[in-house]
N, C-alpha and C positions, 0 to 999 in steps of 0.2 A: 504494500500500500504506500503512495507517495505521501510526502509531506502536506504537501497541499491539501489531502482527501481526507487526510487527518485533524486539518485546522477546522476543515470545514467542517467536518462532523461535529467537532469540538463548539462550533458556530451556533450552529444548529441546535445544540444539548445542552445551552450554556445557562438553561434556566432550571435542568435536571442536575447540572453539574454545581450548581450556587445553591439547589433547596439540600444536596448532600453536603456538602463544605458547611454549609447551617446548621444543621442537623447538627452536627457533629461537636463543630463550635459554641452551642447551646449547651448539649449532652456532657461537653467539658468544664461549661462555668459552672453545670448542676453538679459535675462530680467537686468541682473547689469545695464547697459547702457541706457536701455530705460526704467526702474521703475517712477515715478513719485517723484518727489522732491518737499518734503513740509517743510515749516520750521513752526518747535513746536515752540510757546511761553508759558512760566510759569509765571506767575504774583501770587504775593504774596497780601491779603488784610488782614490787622490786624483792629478790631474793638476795639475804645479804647472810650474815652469820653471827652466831651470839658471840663470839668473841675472835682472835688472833693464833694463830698458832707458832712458835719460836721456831725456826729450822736454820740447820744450819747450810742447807741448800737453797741460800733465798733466792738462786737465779731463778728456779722453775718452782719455786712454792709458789709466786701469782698466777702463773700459766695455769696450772693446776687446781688450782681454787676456783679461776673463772669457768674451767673448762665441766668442773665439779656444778658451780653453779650454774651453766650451761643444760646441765642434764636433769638436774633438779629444777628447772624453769621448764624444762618440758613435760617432768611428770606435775607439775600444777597442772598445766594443759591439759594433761592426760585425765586426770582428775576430773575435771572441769566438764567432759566428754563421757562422763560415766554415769549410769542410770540414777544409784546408789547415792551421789553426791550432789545429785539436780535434786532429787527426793528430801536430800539433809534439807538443802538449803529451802528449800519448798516449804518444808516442815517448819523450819525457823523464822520465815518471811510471813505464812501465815496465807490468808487468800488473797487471792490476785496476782499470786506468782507464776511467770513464766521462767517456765524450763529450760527455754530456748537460747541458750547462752552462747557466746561466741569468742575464744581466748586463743591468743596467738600468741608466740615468743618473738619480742622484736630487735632483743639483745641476749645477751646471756644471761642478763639477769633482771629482763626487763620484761613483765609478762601483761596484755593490753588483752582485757575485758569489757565485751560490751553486749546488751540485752537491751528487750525492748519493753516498756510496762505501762498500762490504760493510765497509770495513775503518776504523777511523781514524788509523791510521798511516797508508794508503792518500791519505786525506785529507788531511792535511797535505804526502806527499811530491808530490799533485797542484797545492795552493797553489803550491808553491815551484816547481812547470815552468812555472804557467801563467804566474806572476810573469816566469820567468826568457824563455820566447818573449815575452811581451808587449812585455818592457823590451828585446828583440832586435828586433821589429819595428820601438819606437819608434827605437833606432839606427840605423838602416837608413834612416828617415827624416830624422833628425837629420846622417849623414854629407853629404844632398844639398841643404841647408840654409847660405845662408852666414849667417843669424842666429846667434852665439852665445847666443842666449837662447831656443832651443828647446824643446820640452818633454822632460818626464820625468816617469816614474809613480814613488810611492811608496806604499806599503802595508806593512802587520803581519802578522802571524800571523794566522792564518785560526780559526775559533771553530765547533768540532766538537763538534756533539752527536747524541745517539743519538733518533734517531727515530722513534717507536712510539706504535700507537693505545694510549691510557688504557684502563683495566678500565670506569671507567664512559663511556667513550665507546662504548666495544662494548656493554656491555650495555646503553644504552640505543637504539642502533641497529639489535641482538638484538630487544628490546620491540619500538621501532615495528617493524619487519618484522613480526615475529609478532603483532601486533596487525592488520596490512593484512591478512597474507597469511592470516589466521584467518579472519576479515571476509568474505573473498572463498570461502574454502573452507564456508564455513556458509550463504553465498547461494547460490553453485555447487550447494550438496549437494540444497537446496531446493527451487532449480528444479529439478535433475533429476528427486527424487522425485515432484517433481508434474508434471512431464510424460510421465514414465514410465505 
């Protein structure tokens, strides 16, 4: 099909292709208003250690310490990922917890947690369970340990915000749809007619 036969069609449909584009652009102001509003939290865990240890090999006692704390930043991760320790923390938070939690290691000793919750009080009092099972679990490990210089997590207040598509991120994602879906309905209409 040439260019031209295309325009023209396009010509022709331009009032089928503008109540789609409408449609659509409508359909997007009504989702701003009725989208679901969650508020993210981001909670920061840093692994560090209850105390020092003396060697007399201090070229590789840090390499091995971070590399320690390295592996012990992933089994928080791992933790984090388990049926069992979503349920603690569920349990501690009380209702309105979600389970859905998301923890990544982005150093060796630097562990970034984030979840989503209806509520932001909700969010906060879930920081503070999942803090408080984590720092249980690491004792748990820490009692079977005869190193006194075990590890321990420490963390801040969790950073809670409200999370919502933008007016013009909807409506430009309104556009492209109703741009596509216009596109396709003014081809569709076309060949019908002409094979009819």
């Amino acid at each position: 099909m040439e260019l031209k036969k295309i325009v023209l069609i396009f010509s022709q449909e331009k009032k089928l292709l503008g109540t789609v584009l409408v449609l659509f652009l409508v359909l997007s102001w009504l989702f701003y208003f009725v989208q679901p509003r969650y508020y993210r939290s981001d909670l920061m865990v840093n692994v560090t250690r209850l105390g020092t240890q003396k060697t007399d090999d201090y070229r590789f006692d840090e390499f091995y310490r971070l590399q320690a704390d390295e592996r012990f930043a992933d089994t928080v991760v791992r933790w984090l990922e388990a049926p069992r320790i979503r349920e603690d923390i569920c349990r501690e938070t009380g209702a309105g917890c979600n389970p859905k939690i998301r923890a990544r290691r982005l150093s060796s000793q630097y562990v970034a947690i984030s979840y989503k919750t209806k509520e932001k009080e909700v969010g906060i009092k879930e920081a503070q369970a999942l803090f408080k099972v984590l720092r249980k679990e690491t004792e748990k490990l820490n009692r079977y340990q005869k190193n006194k210089n075990w590890f321990t997590l420490v963390t801040e207040e969790p950073v809670v915000k409200l999370t919502v598509w933008s007016k013009g991120k909807i409506l430009i994602t309104g556009l492209i749809l109703g741009l596509f879906f216009g596109f396709w309905s003014v081809l569709i209409k076309y060949y019908w007619n002409k094979s009819v």
